[in-house]
Biopython code that builds the backbone (N, CA, C, O; Angstrom):
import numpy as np
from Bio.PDB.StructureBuilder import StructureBuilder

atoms = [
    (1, "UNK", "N", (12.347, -5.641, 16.330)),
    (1, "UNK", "CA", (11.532, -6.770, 15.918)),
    (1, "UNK", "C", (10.063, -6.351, 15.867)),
    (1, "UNK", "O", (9.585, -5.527, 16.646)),
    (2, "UNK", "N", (9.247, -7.087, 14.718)),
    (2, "UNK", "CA", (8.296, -6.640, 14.726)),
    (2, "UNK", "C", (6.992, -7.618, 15.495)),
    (2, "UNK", "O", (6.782, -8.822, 15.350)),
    (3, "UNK", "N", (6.277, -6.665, 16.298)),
    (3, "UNK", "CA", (5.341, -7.823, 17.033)),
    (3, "UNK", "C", (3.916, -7.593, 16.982)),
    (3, "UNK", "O", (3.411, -6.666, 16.349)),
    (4, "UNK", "N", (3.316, -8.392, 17.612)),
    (4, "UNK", "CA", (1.364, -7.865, 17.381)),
    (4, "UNK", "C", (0.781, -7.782, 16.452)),
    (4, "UNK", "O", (0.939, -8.480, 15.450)),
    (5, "UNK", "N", (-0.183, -6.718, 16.634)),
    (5, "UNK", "CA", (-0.498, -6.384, 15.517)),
    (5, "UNK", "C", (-0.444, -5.907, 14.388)),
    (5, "UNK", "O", (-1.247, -6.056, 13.468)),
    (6, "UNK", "N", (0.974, -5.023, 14.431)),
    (6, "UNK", "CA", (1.860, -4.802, 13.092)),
    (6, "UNK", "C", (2.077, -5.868, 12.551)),
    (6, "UNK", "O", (1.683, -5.986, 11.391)),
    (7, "UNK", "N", (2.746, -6.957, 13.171)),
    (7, "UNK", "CA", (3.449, -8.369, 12.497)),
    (7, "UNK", "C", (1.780, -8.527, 11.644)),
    (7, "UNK", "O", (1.530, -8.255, 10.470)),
    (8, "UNK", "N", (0.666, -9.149, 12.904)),
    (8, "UNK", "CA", (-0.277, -9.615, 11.830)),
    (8, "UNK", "C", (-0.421, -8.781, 10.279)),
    (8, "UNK", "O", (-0.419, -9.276, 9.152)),
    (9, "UNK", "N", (-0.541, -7.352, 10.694)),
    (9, "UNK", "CA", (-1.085, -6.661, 9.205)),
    (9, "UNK", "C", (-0.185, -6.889, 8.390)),
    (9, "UNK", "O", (-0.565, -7.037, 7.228)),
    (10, "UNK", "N", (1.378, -7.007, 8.680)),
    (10, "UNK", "CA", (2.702, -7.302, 7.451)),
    (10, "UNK", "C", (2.202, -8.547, 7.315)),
    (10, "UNK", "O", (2.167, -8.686, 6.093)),
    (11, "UNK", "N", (1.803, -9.513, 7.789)),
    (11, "UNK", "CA", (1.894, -11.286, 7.473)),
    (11, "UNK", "C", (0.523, -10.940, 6.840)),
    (11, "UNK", "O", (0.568, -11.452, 5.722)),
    (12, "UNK", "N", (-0.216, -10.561, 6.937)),
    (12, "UNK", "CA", (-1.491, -10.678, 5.978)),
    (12, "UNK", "C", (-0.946, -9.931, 4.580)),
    (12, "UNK", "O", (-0.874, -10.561, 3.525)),
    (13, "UNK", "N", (-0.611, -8.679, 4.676)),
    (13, "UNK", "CA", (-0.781, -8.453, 2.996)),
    (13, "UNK", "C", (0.073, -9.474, 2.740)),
    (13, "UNK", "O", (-0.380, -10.037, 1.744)),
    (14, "UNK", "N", (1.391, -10.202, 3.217)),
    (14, "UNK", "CA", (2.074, -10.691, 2.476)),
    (14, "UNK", "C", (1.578, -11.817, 2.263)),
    (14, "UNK", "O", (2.219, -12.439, 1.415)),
    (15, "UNK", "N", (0.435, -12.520, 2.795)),
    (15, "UNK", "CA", (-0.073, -13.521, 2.187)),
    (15, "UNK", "C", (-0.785, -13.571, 1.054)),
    (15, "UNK", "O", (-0.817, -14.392, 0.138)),
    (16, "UNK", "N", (-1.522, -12.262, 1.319)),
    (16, "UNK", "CA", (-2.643, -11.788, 0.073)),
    (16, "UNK", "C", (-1.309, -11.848, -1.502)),
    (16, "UNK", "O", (-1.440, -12.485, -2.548)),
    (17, "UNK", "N", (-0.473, -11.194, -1.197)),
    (17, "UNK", "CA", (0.213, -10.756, -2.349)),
    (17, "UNK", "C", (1.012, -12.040, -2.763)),
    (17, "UNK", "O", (1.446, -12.084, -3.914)),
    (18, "UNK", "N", (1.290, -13.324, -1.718)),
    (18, "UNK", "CA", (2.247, -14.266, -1.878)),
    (18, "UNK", "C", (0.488, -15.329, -2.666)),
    (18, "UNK", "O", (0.651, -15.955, -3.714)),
    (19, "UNK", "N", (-0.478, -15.334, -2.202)),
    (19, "UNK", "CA", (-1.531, -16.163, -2.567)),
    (19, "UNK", "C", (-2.021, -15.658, -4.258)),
    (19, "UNK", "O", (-2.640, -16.431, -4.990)),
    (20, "UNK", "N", (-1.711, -14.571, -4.589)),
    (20, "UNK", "CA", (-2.051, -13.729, -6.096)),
    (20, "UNK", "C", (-0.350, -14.515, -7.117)),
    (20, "UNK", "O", (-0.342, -14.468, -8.347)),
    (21, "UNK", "N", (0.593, -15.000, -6.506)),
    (21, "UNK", "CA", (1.756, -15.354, -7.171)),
    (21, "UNK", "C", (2.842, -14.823, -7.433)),
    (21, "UNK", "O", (3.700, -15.249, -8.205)),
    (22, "UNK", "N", (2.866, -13.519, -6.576)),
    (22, "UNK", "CA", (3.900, -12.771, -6.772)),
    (22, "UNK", "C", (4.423, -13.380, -5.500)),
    (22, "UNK", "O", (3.733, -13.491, -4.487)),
    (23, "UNK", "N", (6.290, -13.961, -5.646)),
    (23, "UNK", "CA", (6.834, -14.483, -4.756)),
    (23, "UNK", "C", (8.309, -13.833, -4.354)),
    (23, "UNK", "O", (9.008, -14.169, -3.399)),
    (24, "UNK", "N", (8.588, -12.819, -5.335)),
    (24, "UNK", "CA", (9.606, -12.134, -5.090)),
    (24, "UNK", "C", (9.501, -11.411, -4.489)),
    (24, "UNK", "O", (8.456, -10.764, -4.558)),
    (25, "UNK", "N", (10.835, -10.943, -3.202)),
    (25, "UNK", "CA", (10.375, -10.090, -2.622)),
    (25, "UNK", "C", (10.533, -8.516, -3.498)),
    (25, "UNK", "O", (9.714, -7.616, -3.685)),
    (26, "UNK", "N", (11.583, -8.635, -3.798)),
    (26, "UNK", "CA", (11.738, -6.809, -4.785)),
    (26, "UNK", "C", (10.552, -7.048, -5.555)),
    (26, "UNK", "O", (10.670, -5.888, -5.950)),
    (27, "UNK", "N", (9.539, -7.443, -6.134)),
    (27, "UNK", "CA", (8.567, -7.593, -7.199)),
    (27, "UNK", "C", (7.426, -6.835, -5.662)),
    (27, "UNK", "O", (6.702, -5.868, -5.895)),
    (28, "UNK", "N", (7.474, -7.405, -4.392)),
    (28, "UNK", "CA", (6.469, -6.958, -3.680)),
    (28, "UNK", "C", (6.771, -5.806, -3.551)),
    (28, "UNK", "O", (6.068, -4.957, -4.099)),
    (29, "UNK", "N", (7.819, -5.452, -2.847)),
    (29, "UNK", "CA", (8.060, -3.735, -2.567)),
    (29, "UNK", "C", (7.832, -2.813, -3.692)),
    (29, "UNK", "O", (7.452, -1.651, -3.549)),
    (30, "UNK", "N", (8.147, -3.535, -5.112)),
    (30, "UNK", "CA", (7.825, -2.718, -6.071)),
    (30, "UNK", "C", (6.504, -2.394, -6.213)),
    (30, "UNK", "O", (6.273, -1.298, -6.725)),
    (31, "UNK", "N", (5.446, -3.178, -5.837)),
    (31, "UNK", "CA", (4.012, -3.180, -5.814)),
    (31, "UNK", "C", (3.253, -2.160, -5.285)),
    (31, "UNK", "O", (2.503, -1.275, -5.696)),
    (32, "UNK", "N", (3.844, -2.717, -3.867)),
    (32, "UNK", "CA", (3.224, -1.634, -3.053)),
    (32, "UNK", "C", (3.648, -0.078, -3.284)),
    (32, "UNK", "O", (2.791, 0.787, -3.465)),
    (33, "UNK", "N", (4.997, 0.195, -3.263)),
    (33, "UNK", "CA", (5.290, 1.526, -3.800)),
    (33, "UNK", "C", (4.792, 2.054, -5.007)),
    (33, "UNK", "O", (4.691, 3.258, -5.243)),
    (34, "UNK", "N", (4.553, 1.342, -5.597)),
    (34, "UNK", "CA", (3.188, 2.020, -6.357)),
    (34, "UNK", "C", (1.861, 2.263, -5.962)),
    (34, "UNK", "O", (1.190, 3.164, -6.466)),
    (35, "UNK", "N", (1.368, 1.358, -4.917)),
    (35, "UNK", "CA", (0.435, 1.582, -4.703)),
    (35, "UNK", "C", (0.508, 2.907, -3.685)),
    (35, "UNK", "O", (0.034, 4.028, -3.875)),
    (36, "UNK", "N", (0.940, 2.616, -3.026)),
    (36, "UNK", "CA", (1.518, 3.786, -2.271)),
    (36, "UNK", "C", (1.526, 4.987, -2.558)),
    (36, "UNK", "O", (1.061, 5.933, -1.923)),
    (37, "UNK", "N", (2.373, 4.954, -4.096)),
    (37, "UNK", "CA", (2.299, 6.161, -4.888)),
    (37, "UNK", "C", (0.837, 6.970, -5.044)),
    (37, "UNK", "O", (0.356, 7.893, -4.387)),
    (38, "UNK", "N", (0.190, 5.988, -6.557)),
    (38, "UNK", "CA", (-1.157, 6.579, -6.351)),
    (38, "UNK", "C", (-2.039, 6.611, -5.350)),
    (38, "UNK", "O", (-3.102, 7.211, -5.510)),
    (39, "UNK", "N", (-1.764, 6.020, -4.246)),
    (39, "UNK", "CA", (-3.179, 6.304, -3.190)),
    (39, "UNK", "C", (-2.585, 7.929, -3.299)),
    (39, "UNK", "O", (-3.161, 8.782, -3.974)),
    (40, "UNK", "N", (-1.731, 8.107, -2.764)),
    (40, "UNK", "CA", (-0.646, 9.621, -2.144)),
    (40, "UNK", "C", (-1.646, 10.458, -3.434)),
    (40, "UNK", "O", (-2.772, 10.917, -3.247)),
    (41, "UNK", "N", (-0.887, 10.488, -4.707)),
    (41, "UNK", "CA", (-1.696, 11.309, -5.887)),
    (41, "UNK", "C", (-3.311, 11.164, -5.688)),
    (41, "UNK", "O", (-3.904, 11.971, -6.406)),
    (42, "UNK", "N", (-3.989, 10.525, -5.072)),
    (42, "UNK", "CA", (-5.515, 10.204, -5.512)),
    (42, "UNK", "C", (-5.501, 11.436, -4.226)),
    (42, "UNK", "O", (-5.827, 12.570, -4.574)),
    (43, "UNK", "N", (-5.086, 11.181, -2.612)),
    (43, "UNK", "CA", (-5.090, 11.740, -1.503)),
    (43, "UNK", "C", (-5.193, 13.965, -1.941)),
    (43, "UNK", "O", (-5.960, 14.911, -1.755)),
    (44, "UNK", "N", (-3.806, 13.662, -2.587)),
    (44, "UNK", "CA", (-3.445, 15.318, -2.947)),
    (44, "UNK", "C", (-4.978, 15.495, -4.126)),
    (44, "UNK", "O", (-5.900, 16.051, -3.529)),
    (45, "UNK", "N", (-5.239, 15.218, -5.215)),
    (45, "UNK", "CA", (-6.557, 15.635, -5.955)),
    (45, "UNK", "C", (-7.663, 15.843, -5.041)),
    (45, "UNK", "O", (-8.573, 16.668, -5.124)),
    (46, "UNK", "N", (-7.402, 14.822, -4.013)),
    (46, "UNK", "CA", (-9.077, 14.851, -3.723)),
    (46, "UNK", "C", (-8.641, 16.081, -2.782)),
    (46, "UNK", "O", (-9.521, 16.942, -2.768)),
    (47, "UNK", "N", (-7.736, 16.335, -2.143)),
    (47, "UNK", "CA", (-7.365, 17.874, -1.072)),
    (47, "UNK", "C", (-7.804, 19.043, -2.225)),
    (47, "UNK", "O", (-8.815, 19.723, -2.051)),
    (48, "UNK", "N", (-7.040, 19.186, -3.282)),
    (48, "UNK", "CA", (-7.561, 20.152, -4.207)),
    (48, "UNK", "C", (-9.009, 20.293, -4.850)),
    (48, "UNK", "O", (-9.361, 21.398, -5.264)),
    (49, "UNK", "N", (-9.695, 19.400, -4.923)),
    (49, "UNK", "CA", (-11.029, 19.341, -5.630)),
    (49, "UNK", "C", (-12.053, 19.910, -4.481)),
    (49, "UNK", "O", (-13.107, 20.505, -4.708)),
    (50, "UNK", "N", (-11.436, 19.553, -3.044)),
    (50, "UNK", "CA", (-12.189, 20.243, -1.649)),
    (50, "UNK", "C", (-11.930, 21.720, -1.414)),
    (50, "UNK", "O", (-12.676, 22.380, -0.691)),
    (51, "UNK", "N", (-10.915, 22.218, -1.998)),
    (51, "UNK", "CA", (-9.657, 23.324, -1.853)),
    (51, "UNK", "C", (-10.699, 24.485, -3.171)),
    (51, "UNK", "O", (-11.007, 25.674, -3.085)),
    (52, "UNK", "N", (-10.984, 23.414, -4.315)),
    (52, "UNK", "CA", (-11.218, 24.367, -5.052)),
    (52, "UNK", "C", (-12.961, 24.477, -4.843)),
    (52, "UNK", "O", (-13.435, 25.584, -5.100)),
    (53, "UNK", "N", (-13.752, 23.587, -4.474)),
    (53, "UNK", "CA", (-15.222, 23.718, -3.940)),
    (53, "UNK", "C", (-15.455, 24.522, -2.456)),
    (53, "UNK", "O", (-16.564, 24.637, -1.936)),
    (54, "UNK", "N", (-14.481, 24.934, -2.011)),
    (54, "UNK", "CA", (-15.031, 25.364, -0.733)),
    (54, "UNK", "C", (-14.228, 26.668, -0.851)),
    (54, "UNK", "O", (-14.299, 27.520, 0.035)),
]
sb = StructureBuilder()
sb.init_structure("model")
sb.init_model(0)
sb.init_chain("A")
sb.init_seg("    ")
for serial, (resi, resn, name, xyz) in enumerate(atoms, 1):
    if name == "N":
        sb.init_residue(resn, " ", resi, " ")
    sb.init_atom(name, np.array(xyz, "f"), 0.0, 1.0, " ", f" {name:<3s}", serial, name[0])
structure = sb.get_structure()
């Protein structure tokens, strides 16, 4: 079970994302795993752009 302050941070995005109108849940997971995705791709460029300046 999830408690504290994990619960709060899951109950907040899911408000943020339930208050924007997305009410499905597969429509949310799909969201975030994208977002997820590109943060990850933005994370690896910015390692290489440090990789290739230094």
């Amino acid at each position: 079970m999830i408690t504290g302050e994990l619960k709060s941070k899951v109950d907040k995005i899911w408000d943020t994302i339930w208050s924007v109108g997305i009410s499905n849940p597969i429509s949310v997971v799909e969201q975030l795993t994208y977002l997820l995705f590109i943060k990850r791709l933005d994370e690896l460029h910015t390692l290489k752009e440090r990789k290739a300046a230094g």
